[in-house]
C-alpha positions in Angstrom: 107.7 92.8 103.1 105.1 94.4 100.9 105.8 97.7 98.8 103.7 100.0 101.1 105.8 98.7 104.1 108.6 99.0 101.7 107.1 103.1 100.7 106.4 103.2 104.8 110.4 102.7 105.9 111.7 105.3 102.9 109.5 107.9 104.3 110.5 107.6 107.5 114.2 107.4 106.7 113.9 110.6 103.8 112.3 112.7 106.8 115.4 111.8 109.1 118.0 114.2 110.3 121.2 112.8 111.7 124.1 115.0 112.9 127.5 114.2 112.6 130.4 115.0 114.9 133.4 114.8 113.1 133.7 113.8 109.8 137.1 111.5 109.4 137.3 107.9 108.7 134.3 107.3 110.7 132.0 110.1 109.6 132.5 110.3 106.2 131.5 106.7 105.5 128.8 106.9 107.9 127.4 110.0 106.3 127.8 108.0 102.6 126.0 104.9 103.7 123.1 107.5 105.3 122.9 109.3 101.9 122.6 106.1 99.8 120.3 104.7 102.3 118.1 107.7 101.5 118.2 109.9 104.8 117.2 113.0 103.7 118.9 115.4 106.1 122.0 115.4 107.6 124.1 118.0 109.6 128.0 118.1 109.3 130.1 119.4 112.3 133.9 119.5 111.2 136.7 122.1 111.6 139.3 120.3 109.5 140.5 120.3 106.0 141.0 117.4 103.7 144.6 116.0 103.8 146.5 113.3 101.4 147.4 111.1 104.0 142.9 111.0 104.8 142.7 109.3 101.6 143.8 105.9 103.1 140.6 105.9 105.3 138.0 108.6 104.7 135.6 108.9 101.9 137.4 111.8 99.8 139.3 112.2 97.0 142.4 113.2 95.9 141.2 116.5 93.6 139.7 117.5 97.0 142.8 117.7 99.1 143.1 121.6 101.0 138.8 121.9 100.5 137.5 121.8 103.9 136.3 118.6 104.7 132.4 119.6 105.0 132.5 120.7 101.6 134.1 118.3 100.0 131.9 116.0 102.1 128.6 117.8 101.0 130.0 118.0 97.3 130.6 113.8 97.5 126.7 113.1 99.0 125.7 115.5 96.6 126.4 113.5 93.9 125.0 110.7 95.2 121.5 112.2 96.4 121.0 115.9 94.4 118.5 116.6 96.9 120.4 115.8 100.0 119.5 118.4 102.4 123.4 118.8 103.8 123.9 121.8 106.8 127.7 122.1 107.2 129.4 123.6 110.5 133.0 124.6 110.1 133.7 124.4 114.0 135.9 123.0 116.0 133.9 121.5 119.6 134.7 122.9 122.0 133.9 121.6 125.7 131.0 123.6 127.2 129.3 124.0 123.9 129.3 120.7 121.9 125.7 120.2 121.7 124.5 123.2 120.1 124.7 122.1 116.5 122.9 119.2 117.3 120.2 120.0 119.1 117.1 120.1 116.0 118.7 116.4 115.0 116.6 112.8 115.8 119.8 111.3 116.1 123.8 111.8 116.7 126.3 110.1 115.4 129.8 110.7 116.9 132.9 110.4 114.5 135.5 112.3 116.8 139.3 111.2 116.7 140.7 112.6 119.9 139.9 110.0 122.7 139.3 112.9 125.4 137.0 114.9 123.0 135.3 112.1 122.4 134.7 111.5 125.9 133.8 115.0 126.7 131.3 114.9 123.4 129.6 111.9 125.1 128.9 113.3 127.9 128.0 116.7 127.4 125.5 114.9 124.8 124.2 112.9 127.2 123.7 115.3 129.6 122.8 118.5 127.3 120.0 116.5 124.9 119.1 113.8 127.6 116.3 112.6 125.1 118.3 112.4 121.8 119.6 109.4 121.2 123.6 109.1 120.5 125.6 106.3 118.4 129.7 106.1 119.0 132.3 103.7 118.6 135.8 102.7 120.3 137.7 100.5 119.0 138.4 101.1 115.5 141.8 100.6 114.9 143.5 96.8 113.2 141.7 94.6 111.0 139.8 91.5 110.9 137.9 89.6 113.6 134.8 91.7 112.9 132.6 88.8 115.4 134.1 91.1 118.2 132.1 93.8 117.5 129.1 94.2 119.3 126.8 97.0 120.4 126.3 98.1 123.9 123.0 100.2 124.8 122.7 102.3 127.9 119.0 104.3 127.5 119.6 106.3 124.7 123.2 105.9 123.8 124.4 103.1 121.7 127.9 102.1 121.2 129.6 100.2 118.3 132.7 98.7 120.1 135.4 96.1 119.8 136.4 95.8 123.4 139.5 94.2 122.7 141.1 96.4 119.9 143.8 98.6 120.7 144.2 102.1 120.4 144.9 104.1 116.8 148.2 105.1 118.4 149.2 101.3 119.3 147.8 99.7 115.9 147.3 100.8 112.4 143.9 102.9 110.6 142.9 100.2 107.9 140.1 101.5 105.7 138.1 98.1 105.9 138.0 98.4 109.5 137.3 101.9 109.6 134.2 101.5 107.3 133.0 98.0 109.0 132.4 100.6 112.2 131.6 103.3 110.3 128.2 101.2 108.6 127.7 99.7 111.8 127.4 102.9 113.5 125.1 104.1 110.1 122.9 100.8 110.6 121.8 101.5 114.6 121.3 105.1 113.4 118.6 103.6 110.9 117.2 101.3 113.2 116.7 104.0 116.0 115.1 106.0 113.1 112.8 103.2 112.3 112.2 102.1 115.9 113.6 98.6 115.7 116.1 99.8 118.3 115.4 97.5 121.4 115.4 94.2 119.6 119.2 94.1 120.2 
């Protein structure tokens, strides 16, 4: 690859806007990996506050426990990129309504815990911003036997899944896991960004 190839993906990716549902174990290593792999704007939709018993899994720290997890989000990308452009909504989703934050975004990225609201997300996505693409993942609980892990594309929604991993509430969080769907979710985002999207 020559260096204005090279100069031609950067651009691309530094004009990028992704928006993030949820910003847990998921969506606080996805929105790392985005930052360091030099998207320029992302939009972060979380109600919640950090907790000690996040620190397992998510990307925060303990001198941020009781911040709200969007700022101490923004705070962490900060540091990494300076000139990050990080919007921050302190909402909860709620059904009817889920798509507003994300409707200026090229892409969505769902990191939602709950398996209904995640549902619902989906679909009101789908549905609400038929032309905007939409990365999830199921199946992110246990460790090991990462060769399961595929991605399944149906028009503009992609999804990271391991078909035959159980649920969060029948298996334990384990960060390597967590952050092997997390970047995998990070990585389609980039290649929809990019274009390279159909080449599964």
């Amino acid at each position: 690859m020559n260096i204005q190839e090279k100069n031609r993906i950067r651009k691309k990716v530094q004009g990028a806007c992704v928006g993030i549902a949820g910003i847990g174990g998921l969506g606080s290593n996805a929105a790392v990996a985005l930052a360091r792999a030099g998207v320029g704007h992302l939009v972060l939709v979380d109600f919640d506050v950090v907790e000690e018993d996040n620190l397992d899994r998510q990307y925060y720290f303990h001198d941020q426990i009781g911040k709200l997890k969007s700022d101490a989000l923004t705070e962490t990308l900060h540091r990494i990129n300076p000139s990050l452009d990080c919007i921050t909504h302190q909402v909860k989703l709620e059904r009817g309504s889920m798509e507003i934050p994300f409707k200026d975004v090229d892409v969505v990225l769902e990191g939602l815990d709950n398996a209904e609201t995640k549902a619902t997300f989906i679909e009101e996505i789908l549905l609400k911003l038929p032309g905007k693409p939409l990365v999830a993942a199921s199946g992110v609980a246990g460790y090991g036997k990462p060769d399961r892990i595929s991605t399944l594309q149906m028009g503009n929604f992609y999804l990271c899944y391991d078909e035959k991993a159980k649920s969060s509430e029948e298996d334990v969080l384990i960060a390597s896991h967590v952050a092997l769907m997390a970047n995998w979710e990070a990585d389609l985002a980039l290649r929809i960004i990019l274009g390279e999207h159909h080449d599964h």
